[in-house]
Biopython code that builds the backbone (N, CA, C, O; Angstrom):
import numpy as np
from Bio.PDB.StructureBuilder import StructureBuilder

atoms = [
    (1, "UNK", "N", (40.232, 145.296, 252.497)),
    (1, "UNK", "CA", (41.567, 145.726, 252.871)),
    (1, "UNK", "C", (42.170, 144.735, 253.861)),
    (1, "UNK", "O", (41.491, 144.167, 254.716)),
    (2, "UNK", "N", (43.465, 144.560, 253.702)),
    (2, "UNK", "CA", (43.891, 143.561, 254.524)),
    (2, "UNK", "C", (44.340, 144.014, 255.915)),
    (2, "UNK", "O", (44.905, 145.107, 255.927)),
    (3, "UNK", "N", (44.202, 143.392, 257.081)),
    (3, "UNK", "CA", (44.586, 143.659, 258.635)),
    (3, "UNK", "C", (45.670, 144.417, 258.595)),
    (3, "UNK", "O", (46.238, 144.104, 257.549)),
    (4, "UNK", "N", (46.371, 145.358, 259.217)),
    (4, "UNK", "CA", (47.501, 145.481, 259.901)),
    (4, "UNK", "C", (48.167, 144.451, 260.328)),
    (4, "UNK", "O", (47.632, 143.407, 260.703)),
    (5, "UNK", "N", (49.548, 144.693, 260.300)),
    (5, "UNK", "CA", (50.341, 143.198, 260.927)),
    (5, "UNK", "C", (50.989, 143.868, 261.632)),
    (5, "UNK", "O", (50.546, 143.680, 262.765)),
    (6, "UNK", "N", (52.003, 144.738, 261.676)),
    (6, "UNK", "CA", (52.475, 145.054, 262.389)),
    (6, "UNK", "C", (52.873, 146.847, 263.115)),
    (6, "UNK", "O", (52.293, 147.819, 262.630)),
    (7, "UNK", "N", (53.678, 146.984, 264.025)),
    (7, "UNK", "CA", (53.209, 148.151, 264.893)),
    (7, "UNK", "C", (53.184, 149.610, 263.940)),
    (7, "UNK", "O", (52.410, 150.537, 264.176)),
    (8, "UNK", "N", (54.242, 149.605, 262.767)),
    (8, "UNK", "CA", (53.631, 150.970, 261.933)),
    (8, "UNK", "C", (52.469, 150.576, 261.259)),
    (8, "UNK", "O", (51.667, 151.481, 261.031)),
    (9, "UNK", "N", (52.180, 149.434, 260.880)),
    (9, "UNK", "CA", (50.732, 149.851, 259.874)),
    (9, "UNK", "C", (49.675, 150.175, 260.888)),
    (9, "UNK", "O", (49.043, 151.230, 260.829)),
    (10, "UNK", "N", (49.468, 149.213, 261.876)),
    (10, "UNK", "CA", (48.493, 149.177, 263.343)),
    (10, "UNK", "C", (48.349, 151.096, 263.612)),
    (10, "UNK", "O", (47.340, 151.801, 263.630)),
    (11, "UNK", "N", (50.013, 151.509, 263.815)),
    (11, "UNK", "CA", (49.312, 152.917, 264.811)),
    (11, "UNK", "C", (49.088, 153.775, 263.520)),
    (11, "UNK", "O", (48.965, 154.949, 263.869)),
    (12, "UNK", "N", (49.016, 153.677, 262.549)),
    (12, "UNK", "CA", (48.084, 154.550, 261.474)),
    (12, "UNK", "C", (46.758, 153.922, 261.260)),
    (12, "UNK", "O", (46.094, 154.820, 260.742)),
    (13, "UNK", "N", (46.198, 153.134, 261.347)),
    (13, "UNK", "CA", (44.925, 152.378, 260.946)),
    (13, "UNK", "C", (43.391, 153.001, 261.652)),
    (13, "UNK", "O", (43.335, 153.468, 262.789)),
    (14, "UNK", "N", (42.733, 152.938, 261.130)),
    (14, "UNK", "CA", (41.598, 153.336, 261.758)),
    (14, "UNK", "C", (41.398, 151.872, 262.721)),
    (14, "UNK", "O", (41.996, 150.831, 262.449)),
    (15, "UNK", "N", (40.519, 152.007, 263.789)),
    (15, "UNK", "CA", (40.641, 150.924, 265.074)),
    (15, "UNK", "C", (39.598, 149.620, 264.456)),
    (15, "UNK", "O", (39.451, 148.546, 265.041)),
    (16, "UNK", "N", (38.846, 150.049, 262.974)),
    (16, "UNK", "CA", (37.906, 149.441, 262.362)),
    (16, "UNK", "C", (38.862, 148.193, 261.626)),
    (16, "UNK", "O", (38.444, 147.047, 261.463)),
    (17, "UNK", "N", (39.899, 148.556, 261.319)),
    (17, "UNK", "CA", (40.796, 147.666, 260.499)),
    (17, "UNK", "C", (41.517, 147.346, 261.456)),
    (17, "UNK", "O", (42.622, 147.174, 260.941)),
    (18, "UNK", "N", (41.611, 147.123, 262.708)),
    (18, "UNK", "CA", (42.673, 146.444, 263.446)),
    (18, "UNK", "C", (42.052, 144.855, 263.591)),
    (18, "UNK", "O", (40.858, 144.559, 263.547)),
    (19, "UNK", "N", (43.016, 144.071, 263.746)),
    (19, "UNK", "CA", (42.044, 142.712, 264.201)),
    (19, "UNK", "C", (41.700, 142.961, 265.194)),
    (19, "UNK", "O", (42.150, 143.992, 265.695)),
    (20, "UNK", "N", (40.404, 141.856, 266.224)),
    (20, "UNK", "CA", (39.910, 142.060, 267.052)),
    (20, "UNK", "C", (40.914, 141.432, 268.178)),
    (20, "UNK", "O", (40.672, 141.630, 269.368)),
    (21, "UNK", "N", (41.640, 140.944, 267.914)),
    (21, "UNK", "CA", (43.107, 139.720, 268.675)),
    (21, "UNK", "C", (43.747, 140.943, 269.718)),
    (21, "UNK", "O", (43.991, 140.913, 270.924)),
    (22, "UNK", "N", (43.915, 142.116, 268.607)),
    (22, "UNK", "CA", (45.017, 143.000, 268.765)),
    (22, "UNK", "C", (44.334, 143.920, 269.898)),
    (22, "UNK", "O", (44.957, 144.170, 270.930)),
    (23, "UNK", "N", (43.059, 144.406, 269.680)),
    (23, "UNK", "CA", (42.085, 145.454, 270.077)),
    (23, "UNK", "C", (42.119, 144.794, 271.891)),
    (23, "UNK", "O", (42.532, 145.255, 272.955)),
    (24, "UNK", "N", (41.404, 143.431, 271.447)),
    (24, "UNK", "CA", (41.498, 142.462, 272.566)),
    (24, "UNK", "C", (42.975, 142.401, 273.744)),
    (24, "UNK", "O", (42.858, 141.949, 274.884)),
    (25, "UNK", "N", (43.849, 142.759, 273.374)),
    (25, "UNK", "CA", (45.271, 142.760, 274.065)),
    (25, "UNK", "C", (45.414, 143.949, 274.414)),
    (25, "UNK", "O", (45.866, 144.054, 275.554)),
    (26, "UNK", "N", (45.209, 144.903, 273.887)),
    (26, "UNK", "CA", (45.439, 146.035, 274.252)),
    (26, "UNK", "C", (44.437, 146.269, 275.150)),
    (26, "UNK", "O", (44.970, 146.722, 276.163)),
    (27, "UNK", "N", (43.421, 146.199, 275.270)),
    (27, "UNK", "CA", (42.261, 146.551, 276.709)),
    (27, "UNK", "C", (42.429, 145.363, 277.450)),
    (27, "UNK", "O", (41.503, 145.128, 278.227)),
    (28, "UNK", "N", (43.541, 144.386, 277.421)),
    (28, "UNK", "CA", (43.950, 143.751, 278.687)),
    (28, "UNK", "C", (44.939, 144.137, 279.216)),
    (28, "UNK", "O", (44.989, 143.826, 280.406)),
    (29, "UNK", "N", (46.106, 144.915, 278.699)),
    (29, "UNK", "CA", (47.461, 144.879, 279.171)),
    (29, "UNK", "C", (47.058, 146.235, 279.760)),
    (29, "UNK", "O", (47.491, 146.413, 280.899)),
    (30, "UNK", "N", (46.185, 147.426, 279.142)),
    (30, "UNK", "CA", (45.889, 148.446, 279.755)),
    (30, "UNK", "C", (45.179, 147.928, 281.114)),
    (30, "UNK", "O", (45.876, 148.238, 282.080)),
    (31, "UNK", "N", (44.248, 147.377, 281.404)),
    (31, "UNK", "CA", (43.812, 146.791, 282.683)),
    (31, "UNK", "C", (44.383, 145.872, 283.339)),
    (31, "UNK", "O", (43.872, 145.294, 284.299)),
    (32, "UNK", "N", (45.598, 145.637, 282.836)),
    (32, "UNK", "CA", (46.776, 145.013, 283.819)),
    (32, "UNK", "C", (47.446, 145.892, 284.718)),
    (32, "UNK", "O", (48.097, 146.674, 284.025)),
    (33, "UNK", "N", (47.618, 146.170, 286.084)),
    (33, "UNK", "CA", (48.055, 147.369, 286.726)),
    (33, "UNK", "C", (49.649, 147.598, 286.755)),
    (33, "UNK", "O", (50.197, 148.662, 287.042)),
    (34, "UNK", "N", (50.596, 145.809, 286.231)),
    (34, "UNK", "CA", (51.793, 146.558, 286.209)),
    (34, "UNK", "C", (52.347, 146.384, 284.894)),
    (34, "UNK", "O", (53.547, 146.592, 284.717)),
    (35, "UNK", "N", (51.593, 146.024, 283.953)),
    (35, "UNK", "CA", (51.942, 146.706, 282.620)),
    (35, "UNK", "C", (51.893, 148.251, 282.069)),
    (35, "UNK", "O", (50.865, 148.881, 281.818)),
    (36, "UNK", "N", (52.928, 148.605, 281.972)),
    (36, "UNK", "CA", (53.307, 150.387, 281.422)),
    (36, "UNK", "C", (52.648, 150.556, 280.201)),
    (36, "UNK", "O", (52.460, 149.814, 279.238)),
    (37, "UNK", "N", (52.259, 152.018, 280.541)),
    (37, "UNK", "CA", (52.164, 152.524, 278.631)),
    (37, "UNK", "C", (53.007, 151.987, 277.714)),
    (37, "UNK", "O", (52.872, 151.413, 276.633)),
    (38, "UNK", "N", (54.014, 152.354, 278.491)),
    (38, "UNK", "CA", (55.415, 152.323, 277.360)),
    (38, "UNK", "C", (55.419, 150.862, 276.679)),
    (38, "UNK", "O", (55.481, 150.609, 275.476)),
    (39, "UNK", "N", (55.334, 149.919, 277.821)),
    (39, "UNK", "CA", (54.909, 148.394, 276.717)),
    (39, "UNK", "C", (54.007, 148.473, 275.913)),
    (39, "UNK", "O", (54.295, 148.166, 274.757)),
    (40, "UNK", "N", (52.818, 148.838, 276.163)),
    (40, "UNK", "CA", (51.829, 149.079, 275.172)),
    (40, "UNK", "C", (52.353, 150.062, 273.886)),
    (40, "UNK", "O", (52.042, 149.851, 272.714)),
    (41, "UNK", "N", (52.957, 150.847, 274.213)),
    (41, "UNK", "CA", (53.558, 151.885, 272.728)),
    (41, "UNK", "C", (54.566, 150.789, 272.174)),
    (41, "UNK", "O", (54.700, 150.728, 270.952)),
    (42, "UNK", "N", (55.422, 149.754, 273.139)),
    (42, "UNK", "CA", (56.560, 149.692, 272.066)),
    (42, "UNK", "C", (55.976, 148.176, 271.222)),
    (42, "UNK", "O", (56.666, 147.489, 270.469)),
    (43, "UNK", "N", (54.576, 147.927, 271.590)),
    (43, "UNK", "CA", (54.239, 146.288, 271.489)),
    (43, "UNK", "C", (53.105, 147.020, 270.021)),
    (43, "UNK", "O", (53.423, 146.792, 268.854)),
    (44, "UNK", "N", (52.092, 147.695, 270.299)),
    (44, "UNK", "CA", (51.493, 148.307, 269.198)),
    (44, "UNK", "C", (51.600, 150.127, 268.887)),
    (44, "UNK", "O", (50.914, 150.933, 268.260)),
    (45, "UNK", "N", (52.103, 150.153, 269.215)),
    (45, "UNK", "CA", (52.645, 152.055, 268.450)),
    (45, "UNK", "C", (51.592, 152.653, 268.931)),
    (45, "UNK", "O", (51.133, 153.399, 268.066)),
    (46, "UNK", "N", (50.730, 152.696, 270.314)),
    (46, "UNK", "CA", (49.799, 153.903, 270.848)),
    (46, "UNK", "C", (50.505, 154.298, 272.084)),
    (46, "UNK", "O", (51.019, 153.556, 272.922)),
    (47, "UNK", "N", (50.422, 156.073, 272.053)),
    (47, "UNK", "CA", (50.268, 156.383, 273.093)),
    (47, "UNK", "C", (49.500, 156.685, 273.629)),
    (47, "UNK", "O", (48.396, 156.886, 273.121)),
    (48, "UNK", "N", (49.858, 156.910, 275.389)),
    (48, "UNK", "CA", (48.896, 156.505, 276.294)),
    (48, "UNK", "C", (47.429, 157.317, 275.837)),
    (48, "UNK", "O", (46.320, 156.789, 275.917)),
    (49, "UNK", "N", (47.658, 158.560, 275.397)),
    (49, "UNK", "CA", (46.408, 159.395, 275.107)),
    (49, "UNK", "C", (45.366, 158.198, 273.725)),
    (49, "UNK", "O", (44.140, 158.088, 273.708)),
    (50, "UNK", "N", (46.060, 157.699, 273.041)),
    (50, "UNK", "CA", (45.604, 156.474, 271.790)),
    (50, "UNK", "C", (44.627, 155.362, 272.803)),
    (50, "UNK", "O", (43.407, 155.202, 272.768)),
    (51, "UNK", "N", (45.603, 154.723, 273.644)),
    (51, "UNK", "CA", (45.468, 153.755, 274.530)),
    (51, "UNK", "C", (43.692, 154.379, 275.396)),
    (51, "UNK", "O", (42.699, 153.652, 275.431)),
    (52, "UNK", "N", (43.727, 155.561, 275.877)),
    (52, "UNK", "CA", (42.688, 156.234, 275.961)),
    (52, "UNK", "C", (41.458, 156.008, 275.037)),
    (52, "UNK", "O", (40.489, 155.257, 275.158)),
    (53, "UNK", "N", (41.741, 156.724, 274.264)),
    (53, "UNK", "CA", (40.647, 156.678, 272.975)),
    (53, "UNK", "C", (40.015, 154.737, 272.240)),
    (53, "UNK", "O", (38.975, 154.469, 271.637)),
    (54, "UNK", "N", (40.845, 154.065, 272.537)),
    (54, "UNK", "CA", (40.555, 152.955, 272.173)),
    (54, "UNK", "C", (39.840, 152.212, 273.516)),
    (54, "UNK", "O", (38.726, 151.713, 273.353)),
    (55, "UNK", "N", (40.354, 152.158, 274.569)),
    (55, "UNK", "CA", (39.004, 152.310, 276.015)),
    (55, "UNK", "C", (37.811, 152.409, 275.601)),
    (55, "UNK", "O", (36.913, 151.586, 275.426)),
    (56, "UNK", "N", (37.957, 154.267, 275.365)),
    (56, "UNK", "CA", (36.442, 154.515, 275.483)),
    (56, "UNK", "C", (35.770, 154.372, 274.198)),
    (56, "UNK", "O", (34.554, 154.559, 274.219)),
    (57, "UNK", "N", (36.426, 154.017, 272.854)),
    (57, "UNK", "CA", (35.662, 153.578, 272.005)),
    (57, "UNK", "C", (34.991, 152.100, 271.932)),
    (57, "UNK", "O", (33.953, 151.853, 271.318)),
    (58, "UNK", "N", (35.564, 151.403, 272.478)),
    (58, "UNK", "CA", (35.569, 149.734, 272.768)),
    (58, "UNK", "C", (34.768, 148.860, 273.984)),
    (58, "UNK", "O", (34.224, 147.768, 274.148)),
    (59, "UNK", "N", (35.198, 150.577, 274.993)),
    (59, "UNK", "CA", (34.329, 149.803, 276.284)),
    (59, "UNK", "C", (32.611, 150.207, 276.817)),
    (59, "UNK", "O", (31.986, 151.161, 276.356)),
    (60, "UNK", "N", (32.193, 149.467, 277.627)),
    (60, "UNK", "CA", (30.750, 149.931, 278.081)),
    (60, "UNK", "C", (31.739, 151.524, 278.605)),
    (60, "UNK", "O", (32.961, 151.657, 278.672)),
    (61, "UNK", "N", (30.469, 152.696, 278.950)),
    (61, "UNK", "CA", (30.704, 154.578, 279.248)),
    (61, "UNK", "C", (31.209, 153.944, 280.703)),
    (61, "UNK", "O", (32.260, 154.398, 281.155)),
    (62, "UNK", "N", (30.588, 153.035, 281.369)),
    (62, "UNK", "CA", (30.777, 152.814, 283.030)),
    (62, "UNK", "C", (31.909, 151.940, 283.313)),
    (62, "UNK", "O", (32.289, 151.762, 284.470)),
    (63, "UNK", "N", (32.173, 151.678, 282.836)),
    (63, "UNK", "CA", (33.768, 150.087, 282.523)),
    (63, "UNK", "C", (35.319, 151.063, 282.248)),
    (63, "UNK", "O", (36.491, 150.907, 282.592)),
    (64, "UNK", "N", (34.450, 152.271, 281.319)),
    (64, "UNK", "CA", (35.976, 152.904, 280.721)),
    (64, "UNK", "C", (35.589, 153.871, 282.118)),
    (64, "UNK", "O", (36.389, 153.465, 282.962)),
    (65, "UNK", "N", (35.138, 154.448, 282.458)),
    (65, "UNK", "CA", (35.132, 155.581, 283.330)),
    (65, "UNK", "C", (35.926, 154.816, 284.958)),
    (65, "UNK", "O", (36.995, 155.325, 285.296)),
    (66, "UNK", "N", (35.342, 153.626, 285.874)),
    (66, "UNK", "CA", (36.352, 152.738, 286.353)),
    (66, "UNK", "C", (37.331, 152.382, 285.773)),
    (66, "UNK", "O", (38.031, 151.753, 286.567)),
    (67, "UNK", "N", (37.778, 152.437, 284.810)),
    (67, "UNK", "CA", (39.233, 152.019, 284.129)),
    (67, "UNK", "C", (39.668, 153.272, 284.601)),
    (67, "UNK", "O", (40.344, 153.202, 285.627)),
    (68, "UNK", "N", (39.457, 154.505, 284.103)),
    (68, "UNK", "CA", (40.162, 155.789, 283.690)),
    (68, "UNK", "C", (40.635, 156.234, 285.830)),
    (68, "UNK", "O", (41.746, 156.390, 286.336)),
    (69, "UNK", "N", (39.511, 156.281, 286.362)),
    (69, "UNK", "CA", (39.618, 156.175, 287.861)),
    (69, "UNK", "C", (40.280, 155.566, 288.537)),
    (69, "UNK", "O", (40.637, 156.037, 289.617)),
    (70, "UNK", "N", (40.657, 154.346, 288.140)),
    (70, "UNK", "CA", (42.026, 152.873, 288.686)),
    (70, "UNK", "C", (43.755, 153.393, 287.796)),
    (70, "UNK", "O", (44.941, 153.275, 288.102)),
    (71, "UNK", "N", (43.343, 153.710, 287.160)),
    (71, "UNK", "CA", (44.758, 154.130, 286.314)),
    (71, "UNK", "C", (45.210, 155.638, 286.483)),
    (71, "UNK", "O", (46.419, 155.865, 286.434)),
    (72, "UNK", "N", (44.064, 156.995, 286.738)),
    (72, "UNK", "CA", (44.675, 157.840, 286.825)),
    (72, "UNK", "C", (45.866, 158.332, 287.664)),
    (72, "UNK", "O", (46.809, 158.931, 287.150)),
    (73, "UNK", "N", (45.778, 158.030, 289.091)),
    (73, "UNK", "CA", (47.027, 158.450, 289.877)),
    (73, "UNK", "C", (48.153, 156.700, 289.882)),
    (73, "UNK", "O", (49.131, 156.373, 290.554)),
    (74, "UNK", "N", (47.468, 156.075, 288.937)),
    (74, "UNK", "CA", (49.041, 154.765, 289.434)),
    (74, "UNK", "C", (50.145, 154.752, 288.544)),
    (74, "UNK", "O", (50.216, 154.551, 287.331)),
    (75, "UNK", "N", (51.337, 155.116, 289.770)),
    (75, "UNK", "CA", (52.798, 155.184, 289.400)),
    (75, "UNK", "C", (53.089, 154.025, 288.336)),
    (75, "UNK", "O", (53.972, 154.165, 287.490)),
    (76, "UNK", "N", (52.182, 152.695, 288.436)),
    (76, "UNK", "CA", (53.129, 151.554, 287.431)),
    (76, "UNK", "C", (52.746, 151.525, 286.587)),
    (76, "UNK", "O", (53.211, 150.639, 285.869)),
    (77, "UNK", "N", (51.538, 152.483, 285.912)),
    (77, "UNK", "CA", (51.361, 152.581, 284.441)),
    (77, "UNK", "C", (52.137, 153.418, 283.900)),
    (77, "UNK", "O", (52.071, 153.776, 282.724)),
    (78, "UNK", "N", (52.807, 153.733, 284.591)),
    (78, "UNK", "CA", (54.156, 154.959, 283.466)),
    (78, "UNK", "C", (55.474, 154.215, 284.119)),
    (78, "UNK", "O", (55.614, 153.803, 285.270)),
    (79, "UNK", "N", (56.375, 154.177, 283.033)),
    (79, "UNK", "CA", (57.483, 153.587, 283.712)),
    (79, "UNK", "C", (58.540, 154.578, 283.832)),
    (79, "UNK", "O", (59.455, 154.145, 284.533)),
    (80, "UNK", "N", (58.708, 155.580, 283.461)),
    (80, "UNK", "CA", (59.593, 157.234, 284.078)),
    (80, "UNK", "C", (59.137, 156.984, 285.723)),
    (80, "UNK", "O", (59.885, 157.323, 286.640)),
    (81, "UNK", "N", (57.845, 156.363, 285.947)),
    (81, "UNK", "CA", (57.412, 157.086, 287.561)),
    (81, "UNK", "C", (57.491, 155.610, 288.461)),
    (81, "UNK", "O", (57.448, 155.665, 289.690)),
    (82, "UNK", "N", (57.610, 154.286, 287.740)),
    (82, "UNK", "CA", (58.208, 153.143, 288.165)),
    (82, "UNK", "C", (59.468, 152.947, 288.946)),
    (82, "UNK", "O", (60.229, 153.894, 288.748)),
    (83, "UNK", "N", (59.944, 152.076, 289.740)),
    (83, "UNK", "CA", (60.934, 151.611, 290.235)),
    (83, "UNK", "C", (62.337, 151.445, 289.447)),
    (83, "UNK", "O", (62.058, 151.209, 288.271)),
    (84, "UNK", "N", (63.225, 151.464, 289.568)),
    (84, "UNK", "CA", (63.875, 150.852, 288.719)),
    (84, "UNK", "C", (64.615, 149.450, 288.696)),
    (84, "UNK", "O", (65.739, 149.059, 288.383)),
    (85, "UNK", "N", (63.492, 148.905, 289.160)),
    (85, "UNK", "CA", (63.755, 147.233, 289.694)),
    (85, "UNK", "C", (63.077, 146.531, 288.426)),
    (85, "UNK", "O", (63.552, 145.582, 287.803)),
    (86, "UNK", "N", (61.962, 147.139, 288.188)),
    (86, "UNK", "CA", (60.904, 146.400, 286.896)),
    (86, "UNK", "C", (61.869, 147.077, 285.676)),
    (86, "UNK", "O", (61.957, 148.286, 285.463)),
    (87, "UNK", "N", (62.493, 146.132, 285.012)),
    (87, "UNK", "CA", (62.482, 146.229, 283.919)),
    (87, "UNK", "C", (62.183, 145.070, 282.767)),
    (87, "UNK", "O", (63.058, 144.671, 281.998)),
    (88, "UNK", "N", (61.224, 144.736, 282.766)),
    (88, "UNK", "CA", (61.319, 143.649, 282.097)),
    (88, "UNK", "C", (59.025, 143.897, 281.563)),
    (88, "UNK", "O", (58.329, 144.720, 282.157)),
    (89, "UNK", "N", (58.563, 143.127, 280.625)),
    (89, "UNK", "CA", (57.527, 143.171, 280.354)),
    (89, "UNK", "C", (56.304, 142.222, 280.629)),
    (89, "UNK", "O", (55.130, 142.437, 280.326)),
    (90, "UNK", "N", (56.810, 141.172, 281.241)),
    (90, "UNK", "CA", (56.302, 140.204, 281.607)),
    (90, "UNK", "C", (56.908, 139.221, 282.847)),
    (90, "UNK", "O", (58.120, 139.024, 282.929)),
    (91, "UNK", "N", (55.980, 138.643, 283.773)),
    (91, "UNK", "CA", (56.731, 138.091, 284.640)),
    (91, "UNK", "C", (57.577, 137.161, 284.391)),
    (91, "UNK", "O", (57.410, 136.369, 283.463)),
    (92, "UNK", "N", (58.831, 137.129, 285.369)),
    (92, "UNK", "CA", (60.042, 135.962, 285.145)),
    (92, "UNK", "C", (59.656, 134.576, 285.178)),
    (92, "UNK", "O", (60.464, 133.773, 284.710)),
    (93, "UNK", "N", (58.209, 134.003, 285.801)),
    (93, "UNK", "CA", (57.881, 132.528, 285.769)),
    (93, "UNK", "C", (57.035, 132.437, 284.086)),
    (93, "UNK", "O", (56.730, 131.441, 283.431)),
    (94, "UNK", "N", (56.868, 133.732, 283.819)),
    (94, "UNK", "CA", (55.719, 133.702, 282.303)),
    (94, "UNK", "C", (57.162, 133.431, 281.376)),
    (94, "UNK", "O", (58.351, 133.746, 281.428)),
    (95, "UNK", "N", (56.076, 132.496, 280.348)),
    (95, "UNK", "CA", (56.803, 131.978, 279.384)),
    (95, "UNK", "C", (56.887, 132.704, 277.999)),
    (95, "UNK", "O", (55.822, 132.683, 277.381)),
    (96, "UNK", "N", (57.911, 133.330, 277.393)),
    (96, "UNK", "CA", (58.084, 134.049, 276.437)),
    (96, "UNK", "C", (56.959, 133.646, 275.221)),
    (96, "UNK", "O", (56.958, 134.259, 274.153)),
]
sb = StructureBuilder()
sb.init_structure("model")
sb.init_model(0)
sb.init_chain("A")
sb.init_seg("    ")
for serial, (resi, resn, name, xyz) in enumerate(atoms, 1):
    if name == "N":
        sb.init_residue(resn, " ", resi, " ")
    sb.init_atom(name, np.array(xyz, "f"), 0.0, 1.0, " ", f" {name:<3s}", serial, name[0])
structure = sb.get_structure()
């Protein structure tokens, strides 16, 4: 079967058929502290509860459990509970 390419085929796919590129980005931008869910939903179609499940399927039990502990109470992984200064997805010196 061929990869997912893009964000509707990706958020129906089992996480077995995703490339590993994609899997790989997503458990970085989630462990980025001021990247939002919401980038992550509008970049591959998971929400945060998805974004969850792909953690703890992907990571060592002790890696996702410190992940889940660093992210539960922080305001800049949701952007409703963000500033309204950040709007943008990447920093202004990062190159598109």
């Amino acid at each position: 079967m061929k990869p997912p390419t893009n964000q509707v085929q990706r958020a129906g796919a089992a996480w077995e058929e995703w490339p590993e590129e994609d899997i790989d980005r997503v458990i970085q931008m989630a462990w980025e502290d001021r990247t939002p869910f919401e980038a992550i939903e509008w970049q591959f179609g998971l929400k945060e509860n998805d974004v969850r499940a792909l953690m703890r399927r992907f990571m060592k039990r002790s890696s996702f459990e410190m992940w889940r502990k660093r992210v539960k109470g922080m305001a800049n992984k949701h952007g409703k509970r963000r500033g309204g200064d950040v709007n943008r997805f990447r920093a202004p010196d990062q190159r598109p």
